[in-house]
C-alpha positions in Angstrom: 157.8 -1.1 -4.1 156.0 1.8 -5.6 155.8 2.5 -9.5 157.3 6.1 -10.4 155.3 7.2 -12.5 157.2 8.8 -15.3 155.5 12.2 -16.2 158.7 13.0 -18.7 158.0 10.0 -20.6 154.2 10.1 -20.4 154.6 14.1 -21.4 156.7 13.4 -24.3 154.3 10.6 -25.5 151.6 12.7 -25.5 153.7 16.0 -27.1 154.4 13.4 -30.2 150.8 13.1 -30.8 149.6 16.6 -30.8 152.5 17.1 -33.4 151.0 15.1 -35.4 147.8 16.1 -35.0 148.8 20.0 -35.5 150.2 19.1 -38.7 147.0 17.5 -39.6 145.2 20.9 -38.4 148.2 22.7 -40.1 147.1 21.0 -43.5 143.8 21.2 -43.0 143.4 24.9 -42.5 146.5 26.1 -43.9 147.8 27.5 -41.1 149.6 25.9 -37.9 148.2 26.3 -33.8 149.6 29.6 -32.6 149.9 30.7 -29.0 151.0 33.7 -27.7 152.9 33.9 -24.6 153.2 37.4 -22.8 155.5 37.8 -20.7 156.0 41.1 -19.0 159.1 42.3 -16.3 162.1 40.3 -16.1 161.0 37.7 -13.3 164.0 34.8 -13.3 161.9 32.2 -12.8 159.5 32.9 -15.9 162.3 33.8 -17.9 162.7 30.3 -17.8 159.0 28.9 -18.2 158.5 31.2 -20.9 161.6 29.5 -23.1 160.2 26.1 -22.3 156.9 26.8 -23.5 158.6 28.2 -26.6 160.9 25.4 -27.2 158.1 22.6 -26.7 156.0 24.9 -29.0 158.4 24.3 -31.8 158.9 21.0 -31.4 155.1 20.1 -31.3 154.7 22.2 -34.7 152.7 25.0 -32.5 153.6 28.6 -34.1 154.6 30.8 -31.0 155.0 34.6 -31.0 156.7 36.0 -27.8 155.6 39.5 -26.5 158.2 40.6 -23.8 157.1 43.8 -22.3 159.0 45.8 -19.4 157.9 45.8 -16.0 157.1 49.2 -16.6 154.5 48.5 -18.7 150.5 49.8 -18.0 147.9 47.9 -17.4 146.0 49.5 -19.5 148.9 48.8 -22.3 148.4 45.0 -21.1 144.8 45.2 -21.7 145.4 46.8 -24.9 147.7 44.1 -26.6 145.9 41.1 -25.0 142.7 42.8 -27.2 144.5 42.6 -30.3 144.9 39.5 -29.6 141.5 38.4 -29.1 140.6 39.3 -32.2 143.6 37.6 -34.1 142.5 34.8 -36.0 145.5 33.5 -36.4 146.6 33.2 -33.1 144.6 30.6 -31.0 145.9 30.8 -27.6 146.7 33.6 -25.3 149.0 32.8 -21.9 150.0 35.8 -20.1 152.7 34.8 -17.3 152.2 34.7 -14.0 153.8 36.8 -11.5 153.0 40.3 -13.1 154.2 43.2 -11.6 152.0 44.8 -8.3 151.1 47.4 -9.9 149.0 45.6 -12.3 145.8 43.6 -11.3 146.4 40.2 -12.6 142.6 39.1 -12.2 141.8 42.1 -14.8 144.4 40.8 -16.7 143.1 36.9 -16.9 139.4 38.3 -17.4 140.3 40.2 -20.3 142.0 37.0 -22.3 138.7 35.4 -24.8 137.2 32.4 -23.1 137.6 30.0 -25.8 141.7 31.6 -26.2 142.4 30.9 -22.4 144.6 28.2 -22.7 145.3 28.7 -18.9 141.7 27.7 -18.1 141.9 30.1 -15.9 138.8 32.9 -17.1 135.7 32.7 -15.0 133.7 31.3 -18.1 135.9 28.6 -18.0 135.8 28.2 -14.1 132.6 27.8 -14.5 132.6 25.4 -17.6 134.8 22.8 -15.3 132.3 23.7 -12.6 128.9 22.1 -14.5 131.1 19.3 -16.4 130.8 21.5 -19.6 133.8 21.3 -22.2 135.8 24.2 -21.5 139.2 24.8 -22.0 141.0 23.6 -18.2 143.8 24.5 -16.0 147.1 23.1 -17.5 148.5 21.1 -14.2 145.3 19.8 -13.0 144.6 18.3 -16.6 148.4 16.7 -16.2 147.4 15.2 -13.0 144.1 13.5 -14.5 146.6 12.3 -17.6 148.7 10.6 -14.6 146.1 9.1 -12.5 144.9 7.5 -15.7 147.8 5.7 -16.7 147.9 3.7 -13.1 144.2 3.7 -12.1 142.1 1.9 -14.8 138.8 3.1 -12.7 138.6 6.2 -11.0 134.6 6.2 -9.8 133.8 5.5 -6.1 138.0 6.2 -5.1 138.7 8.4 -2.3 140.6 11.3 -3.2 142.0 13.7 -1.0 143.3 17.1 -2.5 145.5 18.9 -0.3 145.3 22.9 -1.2 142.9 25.2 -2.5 144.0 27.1 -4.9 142.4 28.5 -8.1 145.2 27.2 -9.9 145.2 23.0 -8.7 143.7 22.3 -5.9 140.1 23.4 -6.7 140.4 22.8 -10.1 141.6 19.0 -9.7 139.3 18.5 -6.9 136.3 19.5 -9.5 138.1 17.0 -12.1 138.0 14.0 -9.8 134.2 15.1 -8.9 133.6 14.9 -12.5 135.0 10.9 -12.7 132.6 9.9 -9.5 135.6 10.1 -6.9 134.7 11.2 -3.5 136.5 14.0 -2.9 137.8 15.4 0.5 139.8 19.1 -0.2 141.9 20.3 2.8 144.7 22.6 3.1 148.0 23.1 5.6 145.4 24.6 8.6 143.0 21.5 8.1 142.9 19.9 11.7 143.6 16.0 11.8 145.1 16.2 8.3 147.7 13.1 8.2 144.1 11.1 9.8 142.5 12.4 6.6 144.8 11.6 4.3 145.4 8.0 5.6 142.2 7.2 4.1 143.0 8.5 0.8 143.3 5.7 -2.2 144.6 9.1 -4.4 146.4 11.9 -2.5 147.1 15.2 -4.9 149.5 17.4 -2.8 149.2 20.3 -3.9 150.4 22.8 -1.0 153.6 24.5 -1.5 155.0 22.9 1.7 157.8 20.6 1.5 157.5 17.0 2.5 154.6 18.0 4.1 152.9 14.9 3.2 155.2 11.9 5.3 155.0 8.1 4.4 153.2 7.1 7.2 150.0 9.1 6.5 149.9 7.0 3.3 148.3 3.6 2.7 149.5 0.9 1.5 148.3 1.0 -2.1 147.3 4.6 -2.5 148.5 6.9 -5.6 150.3 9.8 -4.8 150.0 12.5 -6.7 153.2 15.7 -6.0 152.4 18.5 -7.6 154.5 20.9 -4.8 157.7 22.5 -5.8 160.3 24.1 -3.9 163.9 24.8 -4.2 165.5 23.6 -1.0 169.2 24.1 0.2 170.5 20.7 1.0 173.0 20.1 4.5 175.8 20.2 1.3 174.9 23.4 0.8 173.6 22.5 -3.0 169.6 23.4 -4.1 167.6 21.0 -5.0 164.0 20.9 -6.0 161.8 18.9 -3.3 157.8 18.0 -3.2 154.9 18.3 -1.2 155.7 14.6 -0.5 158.3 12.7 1.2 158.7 10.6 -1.4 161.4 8.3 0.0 159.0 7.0 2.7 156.5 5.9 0.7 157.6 2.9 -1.0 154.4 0.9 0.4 152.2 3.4 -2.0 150.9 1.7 -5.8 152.4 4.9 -7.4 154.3 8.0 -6.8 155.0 11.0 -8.8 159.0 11.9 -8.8 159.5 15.7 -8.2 161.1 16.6 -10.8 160.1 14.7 -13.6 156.2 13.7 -12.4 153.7 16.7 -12.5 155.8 19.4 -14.1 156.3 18.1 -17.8 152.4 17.4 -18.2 151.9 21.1 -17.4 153.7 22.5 -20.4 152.4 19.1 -22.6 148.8 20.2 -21.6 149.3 23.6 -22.5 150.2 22.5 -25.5 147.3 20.1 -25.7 144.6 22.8 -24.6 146.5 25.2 -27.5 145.8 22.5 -30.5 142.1 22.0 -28.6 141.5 25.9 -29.2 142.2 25.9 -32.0 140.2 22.8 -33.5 136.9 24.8 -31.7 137.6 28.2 -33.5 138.5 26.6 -37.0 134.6 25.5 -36.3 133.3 28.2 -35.0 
């Protein structure tokens, strides 16, 4: 029988520390971790991500200022605030949320946030930090994914990991991570040919597609990790909605470990925002 691996419980463990920790930095410096969340148009779905982040902010002891903008808003308005930013000392972390509307260029957007703010890990400085095995500040779900693998694998060098997706987001980050701890590392994507032969040889599998229970037990081997980061609402026979994985995670009871979806991937994402906030902050208290 595979071990769920609980990314609730594992996510709340680690939220508990960095509130301690940002009340040390709190003490310390006299003021607490700030981040600043931008949020602009009134997309549902980030409506909701942005009053988690919020919520887990406060309870972490991480200040949070909120800047809701309408979807009418200019780029160059964008631009404009996210500089002010930059040069607030008091705010340590700057997370614009994705969508933005189309008529503003979101990679002009992410550019413009300071490297060493970019709690995203998602500024080409930092790309490239993760890229030569520098200490950069690094993509939010990837870094949940790592925190995962580690609690069931105690050694990750010479395992076989397969990444499926290639997105700037997981799938080339967290194929760059697992590089970095001496995996060999195969990345595909839904148009790989042969993919379930590929996979089958995987001892970790990070599903990372977007394609629901794309990944089916038999193209996992007995003992592998399994990594879901996919999530998509689907519309059960009872007509109800339910969120589903990458993974077919019912037929997979032969794997060491799973990931539940929800309650695997998802809550490291906003506890490693968190993280990478405190992180910023402890580099530009010194300089």
């Amino acid at each position: 029988m595979a071990v769920i691996i609980q990314g609730k419980q594992i996510a709340r463990e680690l939220c508990d520390t960095i509130a301690r920790e940002a009340g040390a930095f709190r003490r310390e410096h006299d003021l607490p971790p700030a981040l600043a969340v931008v949020l602009v148009g009134d997309h549902p779905a980030s409506e909701v991500y942005v009053r988690q982040k919020v919520i887990e902010c406060g309870k972490a002891g991480i200040r949070s200022e909120e800047y809701r903008l309408p979807g009418s808003t200019q780029q160059a308005e964008l631009l404009e605030l996210i500089g002010r930013l930059n040069r607030d000392d008091r705010v340590h972390g700057i997370l614009v949320q994705l969508p933005l509307p189309d008529a503003i260029d979101a990679v002009s957007v992410l550019d413009a946030i300071a490297p060493d703010k970019d709690v995203d890990g998602f500024h080409p400085v930092n790309v490239g930090r993760l890229s030569t095995g520098s200490d950069g500040l690094v993509p939010c779900t990837p870094l949940g994914c790592m925190m995962l693998l580690d609690t069931v694998i105690d050694e990750l060098r010479g395992k076989h990991a397969v990444v499926i997706g290639k997105s700037n987001i997981v799938g080339k980050p967290v194929a760059l991570m697992l590089l970095e701890r001496e995996c060999t590392v195969t990345v595909t994507h839904i148009a790989t040919q042969g993919l379930p032969d590929i996979v089958r040889g995987a001892d970790i599998v990070v599903a990372a597609a977007g394609a629901p229970r794309l990944v089916r037990g038999d193209w996992i081997k007995p003992g592998a990790v399994v990594i879901d980061v996919g999530i998509t609402r689907q519309k059960g026979p009872d007509g109800r909605t339910r969120l589903v994985g990458d993974c077919a995670a019912h037929e997979m009871d032969h794997a060491a470990a799973v990931t539940p979806v929800p309650g695997g991937v998802g809550p490291m994402t906003i506890a490693c925002l968190l993280n990478n906030t405190l992180k910023a902050a402890r580099r530009l208290a010194h300089g």
